[in-house]
C-alpha positions in Angstrom: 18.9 -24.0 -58.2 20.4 -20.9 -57.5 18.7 -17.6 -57.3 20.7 -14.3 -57.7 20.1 -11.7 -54.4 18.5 -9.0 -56.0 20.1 -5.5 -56.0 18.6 -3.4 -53.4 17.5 0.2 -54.5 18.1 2.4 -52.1 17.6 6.4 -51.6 20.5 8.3 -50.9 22.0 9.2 -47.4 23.2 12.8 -46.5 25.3 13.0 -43.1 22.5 13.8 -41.0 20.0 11.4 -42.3 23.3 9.0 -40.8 23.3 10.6 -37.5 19.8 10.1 -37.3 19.7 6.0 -37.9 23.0 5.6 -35.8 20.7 7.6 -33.2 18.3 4.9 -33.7 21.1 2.3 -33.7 22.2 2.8 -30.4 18.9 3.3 -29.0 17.4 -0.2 -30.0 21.0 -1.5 -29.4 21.5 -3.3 -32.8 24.2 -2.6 -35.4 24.0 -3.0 -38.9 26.6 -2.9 -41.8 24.4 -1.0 -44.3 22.3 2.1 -42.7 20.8 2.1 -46.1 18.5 -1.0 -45.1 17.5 0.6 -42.1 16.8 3.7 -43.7 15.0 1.6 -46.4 12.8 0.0 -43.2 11.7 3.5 -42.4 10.8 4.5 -45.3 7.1 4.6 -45.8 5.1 4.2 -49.5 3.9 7.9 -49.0 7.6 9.2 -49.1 8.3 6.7 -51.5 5.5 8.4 -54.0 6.1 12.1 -53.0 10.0 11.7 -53.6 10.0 10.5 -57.4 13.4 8.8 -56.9 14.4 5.7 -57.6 14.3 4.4 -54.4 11.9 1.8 -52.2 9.2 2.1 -49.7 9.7 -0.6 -46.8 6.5 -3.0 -47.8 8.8 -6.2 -49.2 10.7 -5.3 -46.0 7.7 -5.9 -43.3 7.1 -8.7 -45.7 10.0 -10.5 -45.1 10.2 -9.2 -41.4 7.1 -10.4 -40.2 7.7 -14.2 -41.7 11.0 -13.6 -39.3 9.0 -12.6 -36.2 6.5 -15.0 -36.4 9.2 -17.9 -36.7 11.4 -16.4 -33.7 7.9 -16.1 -31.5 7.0 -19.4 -32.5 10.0 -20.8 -31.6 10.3 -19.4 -28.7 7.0 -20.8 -27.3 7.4 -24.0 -29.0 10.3 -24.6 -27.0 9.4 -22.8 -23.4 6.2 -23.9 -22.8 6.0 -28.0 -23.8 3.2 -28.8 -22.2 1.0 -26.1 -24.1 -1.3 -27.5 -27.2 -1.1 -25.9 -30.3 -4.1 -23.7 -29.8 -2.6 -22.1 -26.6 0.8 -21.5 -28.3 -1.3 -20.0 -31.5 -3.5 -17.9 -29.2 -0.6 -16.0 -27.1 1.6 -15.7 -30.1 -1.2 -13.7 -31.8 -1.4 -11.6 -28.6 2.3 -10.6 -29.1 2.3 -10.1 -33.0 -0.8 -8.4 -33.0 -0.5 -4.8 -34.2 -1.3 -3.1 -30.5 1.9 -4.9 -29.1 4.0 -4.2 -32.2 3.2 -0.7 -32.0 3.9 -0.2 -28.5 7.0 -1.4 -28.9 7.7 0.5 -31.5 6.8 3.7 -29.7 9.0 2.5 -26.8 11.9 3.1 -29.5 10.7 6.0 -31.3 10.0 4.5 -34.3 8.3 7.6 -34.8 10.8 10.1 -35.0 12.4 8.6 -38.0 9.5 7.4 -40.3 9.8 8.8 -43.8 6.2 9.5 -44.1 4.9 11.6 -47.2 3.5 15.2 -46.4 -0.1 14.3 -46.4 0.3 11.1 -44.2 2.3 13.9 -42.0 -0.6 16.2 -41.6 -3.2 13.2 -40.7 -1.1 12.1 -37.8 0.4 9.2 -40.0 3.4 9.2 -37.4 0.9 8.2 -34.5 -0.6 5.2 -36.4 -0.8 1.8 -35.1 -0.4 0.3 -38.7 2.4 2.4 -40.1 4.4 1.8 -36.3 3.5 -2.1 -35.9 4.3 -2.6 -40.1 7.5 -0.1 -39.9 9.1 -2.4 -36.9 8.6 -5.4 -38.7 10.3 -4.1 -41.7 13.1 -3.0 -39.2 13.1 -6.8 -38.0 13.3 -7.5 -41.9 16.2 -5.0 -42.9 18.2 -6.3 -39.8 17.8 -10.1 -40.9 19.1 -9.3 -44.3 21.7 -7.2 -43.1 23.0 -9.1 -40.3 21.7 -12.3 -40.5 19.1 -15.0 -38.8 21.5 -14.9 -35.3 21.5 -11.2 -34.7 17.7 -10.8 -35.7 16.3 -13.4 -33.5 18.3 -11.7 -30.5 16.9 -8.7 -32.1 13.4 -10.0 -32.1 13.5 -12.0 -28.4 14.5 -9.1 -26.4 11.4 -7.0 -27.7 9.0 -9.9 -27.3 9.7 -12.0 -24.5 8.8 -10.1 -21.9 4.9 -9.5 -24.0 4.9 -12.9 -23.9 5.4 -12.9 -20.1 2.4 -10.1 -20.0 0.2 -12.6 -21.7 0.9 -15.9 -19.6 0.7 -13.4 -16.5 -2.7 -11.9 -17.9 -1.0 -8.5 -18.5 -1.5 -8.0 -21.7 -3.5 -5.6 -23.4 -7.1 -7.5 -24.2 -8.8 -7.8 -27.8 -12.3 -6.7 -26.1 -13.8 -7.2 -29.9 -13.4 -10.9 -29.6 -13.5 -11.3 -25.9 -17.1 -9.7 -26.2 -18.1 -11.8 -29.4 -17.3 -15.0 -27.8 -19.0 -14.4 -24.3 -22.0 -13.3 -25.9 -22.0 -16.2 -28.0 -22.0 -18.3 -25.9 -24.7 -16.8 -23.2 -26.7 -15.3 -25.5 -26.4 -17.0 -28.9 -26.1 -13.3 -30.8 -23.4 -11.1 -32.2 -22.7 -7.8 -31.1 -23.8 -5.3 -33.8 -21.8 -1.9 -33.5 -22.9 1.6 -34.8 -21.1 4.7 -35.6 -23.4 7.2 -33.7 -20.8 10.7 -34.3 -18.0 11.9 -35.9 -16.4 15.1 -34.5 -13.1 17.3 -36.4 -12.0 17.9 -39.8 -11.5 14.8 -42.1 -7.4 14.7 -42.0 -8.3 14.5 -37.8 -11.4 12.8 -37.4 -12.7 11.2 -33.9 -15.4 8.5 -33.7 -17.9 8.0 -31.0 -19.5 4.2 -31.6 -22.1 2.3 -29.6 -22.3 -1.6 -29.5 -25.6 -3.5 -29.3 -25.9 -6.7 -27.0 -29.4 -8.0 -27.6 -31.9 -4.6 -26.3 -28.6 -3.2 -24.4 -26.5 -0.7 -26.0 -22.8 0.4 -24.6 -20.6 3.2 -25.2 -20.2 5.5 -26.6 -16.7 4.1 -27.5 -14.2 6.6 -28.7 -11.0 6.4 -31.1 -9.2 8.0 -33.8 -10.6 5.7 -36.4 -13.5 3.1 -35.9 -11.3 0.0 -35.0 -10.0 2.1 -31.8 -13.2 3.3 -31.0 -15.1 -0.7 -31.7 -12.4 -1.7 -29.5 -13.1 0.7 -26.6 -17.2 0.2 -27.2 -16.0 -3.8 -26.6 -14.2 -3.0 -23.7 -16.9 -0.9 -21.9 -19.7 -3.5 -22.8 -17.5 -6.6 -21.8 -16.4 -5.0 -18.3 -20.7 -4.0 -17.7 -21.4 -7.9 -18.8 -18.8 -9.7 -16.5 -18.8 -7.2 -13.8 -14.9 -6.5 -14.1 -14.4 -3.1 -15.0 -13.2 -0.3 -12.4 -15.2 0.6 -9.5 -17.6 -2.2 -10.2 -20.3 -2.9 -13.0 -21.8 -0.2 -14.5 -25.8 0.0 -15.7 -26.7 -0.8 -19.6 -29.2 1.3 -21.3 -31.0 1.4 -24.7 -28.7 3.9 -27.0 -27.8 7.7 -26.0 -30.2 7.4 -23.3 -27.8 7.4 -20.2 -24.3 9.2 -19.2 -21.9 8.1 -17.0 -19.5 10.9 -15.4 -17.3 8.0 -13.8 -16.1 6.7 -16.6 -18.5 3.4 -16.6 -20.2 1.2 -19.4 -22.9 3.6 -20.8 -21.8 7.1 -22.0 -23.8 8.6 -24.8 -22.1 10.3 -27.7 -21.0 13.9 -27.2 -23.9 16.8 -28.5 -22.3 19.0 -31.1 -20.1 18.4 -33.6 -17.5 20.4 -31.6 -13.7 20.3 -32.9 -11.0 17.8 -30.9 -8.9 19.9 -28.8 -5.3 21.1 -28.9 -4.7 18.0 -26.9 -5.9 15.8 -29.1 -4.0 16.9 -32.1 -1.0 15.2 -33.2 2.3 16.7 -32.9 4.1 17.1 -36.0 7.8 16.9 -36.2 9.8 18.4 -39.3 12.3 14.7 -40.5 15.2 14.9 -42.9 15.8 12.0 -45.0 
């Protein structure tokens, strides 16, 4: 049966909103025969909102895209590596579509300059966000495959991702210490790590966390991050390096919690005294955009 393409609505495009995507254009080296999908791609659900016009946010967009990345990827490893099982293949292709690589990638293009983000997104560093980068590139990927076609997008999609997937099967890739540190204590210990927020520091549109993990009667961290999944993640990484001896300059001692300090940048670091405010370093740096 056919189904009718539905029409698109699209906000509308001044001359320098044009420059801008064609700026982008040439920078990721793709081309497309409507800048309004591309514009559409950048266009986050906070602009959306804020703007009152009838025009979408880029949600059906990363949708569609990431159905179109996770079929090029898989693909792609299906057909390279035939003598992998299907666990292996499932394992690095969740490496490369997870939301750390996506968002790297997407800073290597400067996704971030041209998000349409609404004002209060702006002003809590919404540009700097893993989720809003990893979900805008896929909407990118989306745009370009209904603009363009399957061809173009899986070229599209192969040059950004091949070489994570050669990070991975070289053991270069950036680690999911959350999981890495759940399934070796598992195993040798027949627990689950239990993590705790032990400080919050800066105003709540900047907010930094300081969060310990529990192994057993050892405690790690503190870990630090914007928001508790970065700082769970860094808590994971300090305890798994302490627990299989591999982080830099060798393993570092455990402790029971906010007992110990490390000033070389080891396992066990207690949470900062003092609510004191993140510095100027720490802030994010807001751009003015133009749509």
């Amino acid at each position: 049966m056919f189904v009718p393409r539905r029409k698109e609505h699209f906000f509308p495009l001044n001359p320098d909103r044009k420059k801008e995507l064609q700026l982008f254009e040439k920078h990721a080296g793709i081309r497309f025969r409507r800048l309004e999908f591309l514009n559409q791609a950048f266009t986050h659900r906070s602009f959306a909102h804020e703007a009152g016009e009838n025009g979408e946010n880029n949600e059906r967009l990363e949708f569609l895209g990431d159905s179109v990345l996770g079929l090029v990827v898989a693909q792609y490893l299906y057909e390279t590596l035939p003598d992998q099982p299907e666990g292996e293949l499932a394992r690095i292709k969740s490496f490369v579509v997870s939301e750390a690589s996506l968002s790297e990638i997407a800073r290597g293009l400067r996704v971030d300059n041209f998000i349409l983000i609404g004002k209060g997104e702006e002003y809590s560093g919404g540009r700097s966000k893993k989720t809003i980068l990893a979900d805008c590139l896929e909407a990118i990927i989306g745009a370009y495959y209904l603009d363009c076609g399957f061809v173009p997008a899986e070229r599209f999609v192969k040059g950004m991702l091949i070489p994570e997937i050669n990070k991975v099967l070289e053991d270069r890739h950036a680690k999911d210490y959350k999981t890495l540190l759940q399934e070796y204590v598992q195993k040798r210990m027949k627990t689950y790590p239990k993590y705790r927020v032990v400080q919050k520091t800066g105003p709540d549109h900047d907010r930094t966390f300081w969060i310990e993990v529990h192994v057993g009667d050892r405690s790690f961290g503190a870990g630090k991050g914007k928001n508790k999944k970065e700082a769970e993640q860094e808590a994971a990484r300090l305890a798994y390096e302490s627990m299989t001896g591999t982080e830099k300059g060798g393993p570092a001692k455990s402790a029971s919690s906010g007992a110990a300090k490390s000033t070389s940048g080891g396992a066990v670091r207690s949470a900062p005294s003092g609510a004191a405010k993140p510095s100027t370093a720490d802030r994010t740096d807001i751009r003015p955009h133009r749509r």
